[in-house]
C-alpha positions in Angstrom: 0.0 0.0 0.0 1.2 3.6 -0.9 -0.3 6.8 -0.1 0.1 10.8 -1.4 -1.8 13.8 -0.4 -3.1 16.9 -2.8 -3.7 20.1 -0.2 -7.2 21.3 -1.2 -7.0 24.2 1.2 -4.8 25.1 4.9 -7.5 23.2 6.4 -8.0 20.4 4.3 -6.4 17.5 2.3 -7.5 15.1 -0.1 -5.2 11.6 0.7 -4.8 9.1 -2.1 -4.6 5.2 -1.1 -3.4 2.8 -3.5 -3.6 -0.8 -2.7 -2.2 -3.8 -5.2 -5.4 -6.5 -5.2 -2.5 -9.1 -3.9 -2.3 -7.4 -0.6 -6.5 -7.2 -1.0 -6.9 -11.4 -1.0 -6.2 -11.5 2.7 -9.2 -9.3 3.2 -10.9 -11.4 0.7 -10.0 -14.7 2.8 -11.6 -13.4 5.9 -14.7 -12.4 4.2 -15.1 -15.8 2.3 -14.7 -17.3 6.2 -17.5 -14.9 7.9 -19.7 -15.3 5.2 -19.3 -19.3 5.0 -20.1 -19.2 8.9 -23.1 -17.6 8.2 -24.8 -19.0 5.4 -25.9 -23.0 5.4 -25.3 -25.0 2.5 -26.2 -28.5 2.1 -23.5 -30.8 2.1 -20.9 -28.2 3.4 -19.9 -27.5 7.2 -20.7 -24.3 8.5 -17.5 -22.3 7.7 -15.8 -24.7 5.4 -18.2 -23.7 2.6 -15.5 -23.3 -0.8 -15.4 -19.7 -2.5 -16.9 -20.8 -5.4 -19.8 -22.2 -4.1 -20.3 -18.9 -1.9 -20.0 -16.8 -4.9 -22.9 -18.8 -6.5 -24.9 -18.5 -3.7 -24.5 -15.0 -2.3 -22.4 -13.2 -5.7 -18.7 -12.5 -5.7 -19.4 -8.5 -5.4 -21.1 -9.1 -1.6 -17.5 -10.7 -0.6 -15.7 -7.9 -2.4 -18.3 -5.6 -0.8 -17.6 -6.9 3.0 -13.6 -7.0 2.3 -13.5 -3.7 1.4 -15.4 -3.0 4.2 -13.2 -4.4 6.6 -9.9 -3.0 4.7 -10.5 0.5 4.7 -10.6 2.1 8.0 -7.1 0.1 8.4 -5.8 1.5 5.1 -7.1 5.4 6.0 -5.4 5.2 9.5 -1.9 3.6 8.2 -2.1 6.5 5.0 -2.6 9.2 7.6 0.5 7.6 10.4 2.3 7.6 6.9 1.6 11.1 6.2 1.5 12.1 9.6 -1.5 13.7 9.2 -4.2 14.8 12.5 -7.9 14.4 11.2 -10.5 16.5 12.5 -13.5 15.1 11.9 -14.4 12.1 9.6 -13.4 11.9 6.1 -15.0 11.6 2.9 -14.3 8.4 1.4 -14.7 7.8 -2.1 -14.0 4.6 -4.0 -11.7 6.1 -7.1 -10.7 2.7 -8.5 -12.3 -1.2 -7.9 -12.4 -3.7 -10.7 -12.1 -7.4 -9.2 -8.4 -8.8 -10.0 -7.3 -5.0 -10.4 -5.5 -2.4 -7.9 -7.7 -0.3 -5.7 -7.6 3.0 -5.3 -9.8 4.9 -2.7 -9.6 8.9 -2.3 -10.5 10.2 1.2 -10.8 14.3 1.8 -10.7 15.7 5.3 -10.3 18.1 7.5 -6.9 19.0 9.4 -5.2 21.0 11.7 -3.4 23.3 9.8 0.0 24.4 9.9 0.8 28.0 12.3 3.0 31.0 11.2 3.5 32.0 14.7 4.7 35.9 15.6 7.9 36.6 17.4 6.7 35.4 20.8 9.5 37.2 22.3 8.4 40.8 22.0 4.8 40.2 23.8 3.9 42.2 26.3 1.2 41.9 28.8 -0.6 44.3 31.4 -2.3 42.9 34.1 -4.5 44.5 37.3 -2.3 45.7 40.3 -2.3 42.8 43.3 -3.5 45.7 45.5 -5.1 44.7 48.4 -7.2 47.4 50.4 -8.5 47.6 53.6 -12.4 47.8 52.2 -11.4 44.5 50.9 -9.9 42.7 54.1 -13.1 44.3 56.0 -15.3 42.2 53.8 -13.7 39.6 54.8 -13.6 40.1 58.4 -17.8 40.9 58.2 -18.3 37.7 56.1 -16.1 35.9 59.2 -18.4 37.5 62.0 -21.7 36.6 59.7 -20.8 32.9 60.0 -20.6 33.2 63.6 -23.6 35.7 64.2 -26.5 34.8 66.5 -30.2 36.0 66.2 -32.4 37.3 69.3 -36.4 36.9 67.8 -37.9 40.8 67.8 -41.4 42.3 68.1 -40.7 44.8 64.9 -41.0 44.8 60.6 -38.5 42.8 58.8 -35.8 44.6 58.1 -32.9 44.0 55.8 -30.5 41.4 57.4 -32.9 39.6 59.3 -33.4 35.9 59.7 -37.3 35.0 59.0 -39.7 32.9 58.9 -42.1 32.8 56.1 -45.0 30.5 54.1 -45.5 31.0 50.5 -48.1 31.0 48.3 -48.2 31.6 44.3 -51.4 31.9 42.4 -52.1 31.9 38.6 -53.5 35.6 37.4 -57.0 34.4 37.6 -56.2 32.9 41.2 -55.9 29.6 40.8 -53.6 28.3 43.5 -50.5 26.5 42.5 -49.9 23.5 43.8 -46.2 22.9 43.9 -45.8 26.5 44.8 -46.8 26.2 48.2 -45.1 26.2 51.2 -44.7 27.1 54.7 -42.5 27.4 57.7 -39.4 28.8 55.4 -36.6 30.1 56.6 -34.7 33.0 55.0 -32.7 35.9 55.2 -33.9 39.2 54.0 -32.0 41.0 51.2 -29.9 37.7 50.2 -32.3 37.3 47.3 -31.8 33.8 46.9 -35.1 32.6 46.6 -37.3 34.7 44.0 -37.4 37.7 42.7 -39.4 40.1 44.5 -39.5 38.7 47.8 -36.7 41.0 49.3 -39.0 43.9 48.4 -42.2 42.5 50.0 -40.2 41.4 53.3 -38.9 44.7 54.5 -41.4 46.6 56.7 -44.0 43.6 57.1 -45.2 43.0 60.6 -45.1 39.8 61.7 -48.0 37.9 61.0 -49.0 40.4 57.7 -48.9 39.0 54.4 -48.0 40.8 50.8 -48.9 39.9 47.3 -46.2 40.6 44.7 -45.9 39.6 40.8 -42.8 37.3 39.9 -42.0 34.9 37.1 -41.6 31.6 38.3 -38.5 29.9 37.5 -39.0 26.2 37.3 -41.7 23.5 36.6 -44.3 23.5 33.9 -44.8 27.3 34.6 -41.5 28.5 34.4 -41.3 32.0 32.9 -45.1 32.5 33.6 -46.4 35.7 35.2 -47.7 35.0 38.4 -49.1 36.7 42.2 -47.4 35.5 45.5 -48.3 36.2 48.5 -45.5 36.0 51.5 -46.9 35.9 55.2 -44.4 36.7 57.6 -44.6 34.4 60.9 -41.3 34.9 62.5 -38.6 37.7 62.8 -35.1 37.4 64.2 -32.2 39.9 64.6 -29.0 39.3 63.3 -26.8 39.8 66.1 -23.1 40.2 65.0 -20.0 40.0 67.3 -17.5 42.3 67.9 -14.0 41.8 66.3 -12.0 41.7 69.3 -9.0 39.1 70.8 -12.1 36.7 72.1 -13.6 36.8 68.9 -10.5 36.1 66.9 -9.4 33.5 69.2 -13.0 31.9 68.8 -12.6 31.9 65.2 -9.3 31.6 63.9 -5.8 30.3 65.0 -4.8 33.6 65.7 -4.5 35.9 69.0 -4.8 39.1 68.2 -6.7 41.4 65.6 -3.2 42.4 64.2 -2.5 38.6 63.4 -5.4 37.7 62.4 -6.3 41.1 59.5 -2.3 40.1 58.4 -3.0 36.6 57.4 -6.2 37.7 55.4 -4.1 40.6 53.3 -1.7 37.8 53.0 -4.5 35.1 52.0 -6.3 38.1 49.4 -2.6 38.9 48.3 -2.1 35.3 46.9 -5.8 35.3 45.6 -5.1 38.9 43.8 -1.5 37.1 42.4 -3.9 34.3 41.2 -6.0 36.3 39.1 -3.0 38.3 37.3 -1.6 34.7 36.5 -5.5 33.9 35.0 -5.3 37.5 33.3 -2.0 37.1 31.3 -2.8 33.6 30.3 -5.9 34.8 28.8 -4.3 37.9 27.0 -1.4 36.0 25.5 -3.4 34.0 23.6 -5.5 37.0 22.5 -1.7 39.3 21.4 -1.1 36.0 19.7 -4.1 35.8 17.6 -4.4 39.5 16.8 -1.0 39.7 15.6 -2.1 36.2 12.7 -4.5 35.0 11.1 -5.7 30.8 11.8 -7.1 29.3 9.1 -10.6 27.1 10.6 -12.5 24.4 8.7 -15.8 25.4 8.6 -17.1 22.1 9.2 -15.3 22.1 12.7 -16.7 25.5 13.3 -20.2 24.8 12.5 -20.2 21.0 14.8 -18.9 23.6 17.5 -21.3 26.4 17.2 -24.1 23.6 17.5 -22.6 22.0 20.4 -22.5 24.8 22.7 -25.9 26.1 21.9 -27.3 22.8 22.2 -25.2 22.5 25.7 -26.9 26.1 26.7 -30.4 25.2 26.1 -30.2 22.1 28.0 -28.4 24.0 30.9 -31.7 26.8 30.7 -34.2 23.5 29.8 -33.1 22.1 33.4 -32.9 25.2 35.2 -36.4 25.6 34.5 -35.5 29.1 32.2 -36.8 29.6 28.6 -34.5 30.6 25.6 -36.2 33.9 25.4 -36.4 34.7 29.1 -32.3 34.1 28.8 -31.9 36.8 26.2 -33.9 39.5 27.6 -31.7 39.1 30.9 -28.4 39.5 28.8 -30.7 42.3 26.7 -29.4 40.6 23.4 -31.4 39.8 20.3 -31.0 36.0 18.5 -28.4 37.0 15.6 -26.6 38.8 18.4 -26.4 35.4 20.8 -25.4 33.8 17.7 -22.6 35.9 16.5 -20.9 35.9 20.1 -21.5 32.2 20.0 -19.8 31.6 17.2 -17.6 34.7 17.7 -16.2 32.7 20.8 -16.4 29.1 19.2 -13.7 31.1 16.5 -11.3 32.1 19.0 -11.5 29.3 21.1 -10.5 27.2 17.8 -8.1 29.4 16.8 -6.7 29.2 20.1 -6.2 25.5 20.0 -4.7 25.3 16.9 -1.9 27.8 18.4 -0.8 25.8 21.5 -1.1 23.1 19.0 1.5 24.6 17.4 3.7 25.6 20.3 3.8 21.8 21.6 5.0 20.9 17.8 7.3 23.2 18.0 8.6 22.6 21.3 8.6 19.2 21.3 7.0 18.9 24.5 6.7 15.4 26.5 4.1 14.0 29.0 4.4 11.9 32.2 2.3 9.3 33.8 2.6 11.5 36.9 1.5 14.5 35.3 -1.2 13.1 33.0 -2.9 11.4 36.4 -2.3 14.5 38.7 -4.1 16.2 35.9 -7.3 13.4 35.9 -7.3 13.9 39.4 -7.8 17.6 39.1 -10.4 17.3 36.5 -12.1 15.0 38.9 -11.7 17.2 41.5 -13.4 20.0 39.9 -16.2 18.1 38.6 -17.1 17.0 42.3 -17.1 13.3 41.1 -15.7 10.1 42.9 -11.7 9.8 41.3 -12.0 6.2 40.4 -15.5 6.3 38.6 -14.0 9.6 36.6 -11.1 7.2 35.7 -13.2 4.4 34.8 -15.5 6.8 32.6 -12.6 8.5 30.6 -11.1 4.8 29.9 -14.3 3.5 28.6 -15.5 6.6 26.2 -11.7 6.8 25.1 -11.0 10.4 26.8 -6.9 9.8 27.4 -6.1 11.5 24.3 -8.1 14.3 25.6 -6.8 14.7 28.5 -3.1 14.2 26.9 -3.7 17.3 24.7 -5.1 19.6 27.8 -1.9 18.9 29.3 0.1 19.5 26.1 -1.7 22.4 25.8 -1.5 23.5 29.0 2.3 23.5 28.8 2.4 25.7 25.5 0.1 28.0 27.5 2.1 28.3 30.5 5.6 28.6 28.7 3.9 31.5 26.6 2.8 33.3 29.5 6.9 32.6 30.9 8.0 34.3 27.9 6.4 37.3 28.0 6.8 40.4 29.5 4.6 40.7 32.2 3.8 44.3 34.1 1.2 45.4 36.8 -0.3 49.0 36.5 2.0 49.9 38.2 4.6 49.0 35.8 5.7 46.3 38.3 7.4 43.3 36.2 6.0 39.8 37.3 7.0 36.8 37.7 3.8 34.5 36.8 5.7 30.7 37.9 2.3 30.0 39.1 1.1 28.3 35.9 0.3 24.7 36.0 1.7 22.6 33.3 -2.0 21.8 32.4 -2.9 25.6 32.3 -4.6 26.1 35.0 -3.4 28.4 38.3 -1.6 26.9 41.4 -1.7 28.6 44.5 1.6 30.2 45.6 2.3 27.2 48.0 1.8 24.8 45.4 4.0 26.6 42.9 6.8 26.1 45.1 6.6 22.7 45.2 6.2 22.4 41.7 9.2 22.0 39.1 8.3 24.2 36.3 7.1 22.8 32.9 9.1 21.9 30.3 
């Protein structure tokens, strides 16, 4: 067997196979056996039936038919190893040459990753957000800390924003027919968290305990979702949210610390790291995009179009099982359907494009992959989709996800030596240095960057 390819475009090929019908007989063999097992003839075995009686019986064009068959997905996988070619989606197979006794010839065109002309990735520079940490910022902290340990004394008085309540619920249909599933009592929320549904915070503050109020609200999930509809909200209980002073006995109640001092230094120390984090996150995101405004990626079309559908097939069922309509999801991002569509595919573009870049950076590079990185990077993924390790392991082994998760790695490590070879400044005009990059991408903590051996 012998292969060629004709370059049809930067994103596509069409790969020539030519086979000599002597290398075709073995092929043949095996199709003569299956189809002997399967057919009964008198006088014959099962599966010692000769050729020429199988050709009477069932034509010689269905054995030629069922070899070639079984031949060709071995032929198209040796002809692209042989050209060292990356598919991107299935080809188009198309049967140039087959005359029994002859040499075949099958043509198959399909989509690949094309080649990169990559900019001078020396001379990028990046700008990320200072890792300024104010003191607005550590009292947040220090008032979410006292919330988790606040108490709450009940009070004769409205709701008022803050408090801890006590509520049943009760949503109606505009001609007044009671919903069942929307019914409930003894609730307990906290005014102005708006967690529950829209409207509610409103109606809450100033009821007296034991008043009711009737406010309009969509309903976000059963077979009503996205209807108009009345609740009404009686208020049975009203606590105070008592919050404790930040003193020594607090902070010793709390934390592992002592004092106040101690305790506000760790938590600039802990919003520091967080703040170096997110510059790490920021220039990984804006090399990629100086990299693809500086050239220009060639994208099959096809690829681009199986994308587009994915995603927006992947965002309906995320709004379908939220309970949210299509419509109700634009209003709320106030965008029309062409304009969804054209950041959807907008994004799908880049995110391509993208690809085929770090693509080309590990090509280029020549980068490598451990067993110990590829499983710390499962793990992760694992991790982060809050399932059980092993059954994540067992689920990317059966569905054939390894080469998946090989290529985030890969990528990962083109990502992270791009953002190492860059210039990196603060606002400031404070150079960085961004070692916190994972070899998979993604952005260790400081701790864990030291421990790390960076990525090669």
């Amino acid at each position: 067997m012998k292969s060629s390819t004709e370059t049809l475009s930067p994103t596509r090929v069409k790969l020539t196979i030519e086979v000599p019908f002597e290398e075709f007989k073995s092929h043949l063999d095996k199709a003569y056996k299956s189809i002997g097992s399967q057919i009964t003839v008198p006088g014959f075995r099962k599966g010692k039936v000769p050729a020429p009686v199988i050709d009477q019986r069932v034509g010689r064009a269905a054995v030629l038919d069922e070899a070639l068959n079984s031949a060709l997905p071995g032929w198209y996988n040796e002809a692209l190893q042989e050209q060292t070619l990356q598919p991107l989606g299935q080809p188009e197979i198309d049967l140039a040459k087959f005359d029994d006794g002859s040499d075949i010839e099958v043509t198959a065109e399909v989509d690949i990753r094309p080649s990169v002309e990559l900019p001078d990735l020396k001379g990028i520079e990046l700008e990320v957000e200072d890792a300024e940490v104010t003191d607005a910022d550590v009292d947040e902290q220090l008032e979410a800390l006292r919330e988790r340990f606040a108490t709450y004394t009940e009070v004769d008085r409205p709701a008022a924003d803050g408090d801890s309540v006590t509520i049943d619920l009760s949503a109606a249909q505009k001609d007044g027919t009671l919903i069942e599933e929307a019914q409930a009592s003894g609730l307990p929320y906290q005014v102005g968290k708006a967690t529950m549904i829209e409207g509610l915070d409103e109606a809450l503050i100033g009821l007296e305990k034991g008043a009711s109020a009737t406010f309009s609200t969509q309903l976000v999930g059963g077979e009503l979702a996205g209807d108009e509809v009345d609740v009404t909200v009686t208020l049975t209980e009203v606590k105070e949210q008592q919050l404790p002073e930040v003193d020594e006995e607090f902070v010793q109640m709390a934390s592992e610390f002592d004092t106040v001092e101690e305790l506000r230094a760790d938590l600039v120390e802990r919003l520091t790291r967080g703040k170096r984090m997110e510059q790490a996150a920021e220039a990984r995101d804006l090399v990629l995009e100086k990299i693809l405004d500086q050239i220009e990626v060639p994208l099959p079309e096809s690829l681009v179009e199986t994308e587009v559908t994915a995603r927006r097939d992947q965002i309906q069922q995320q709004l379908q099982f939220a309970g949210l309509t299509f419509e109700g999801y634009l209003e709320d991002q106030s965008q029309t359907e062409e304009e969804f569509e054209a950041e959807l595919e907008r994004g799908v573009r880049d995110s391509i494009a993208a690809q085929f870049v770090l693509d080309q950076v590990v090509e280029d590079n020549e980068f490598g992959i451990d067993d110990q990185e590829l499983s710390q990077h499962i793990m992760r993924r694992a991790q982060e989709s809050g399932q059980d390790p092993n059954q994540f392991v067992q689920h990317i082994m059966e569905h054939n996800h390894v080469p998946e998760m090989v290529g985030e790695v890969m990528r990962g490590k083109a990502l992270a030596s791009l953002v190492e070879g860059a210039t990196v400044k603060d606002k400031s005009g404070n150079e960085l240095d961004l070692a916190r990059l994972r070899a998979d991408g993604s952005v260790a903590d400081e701790d864990e960057s030291e421990a790390e051996e960076p990525a090669n």
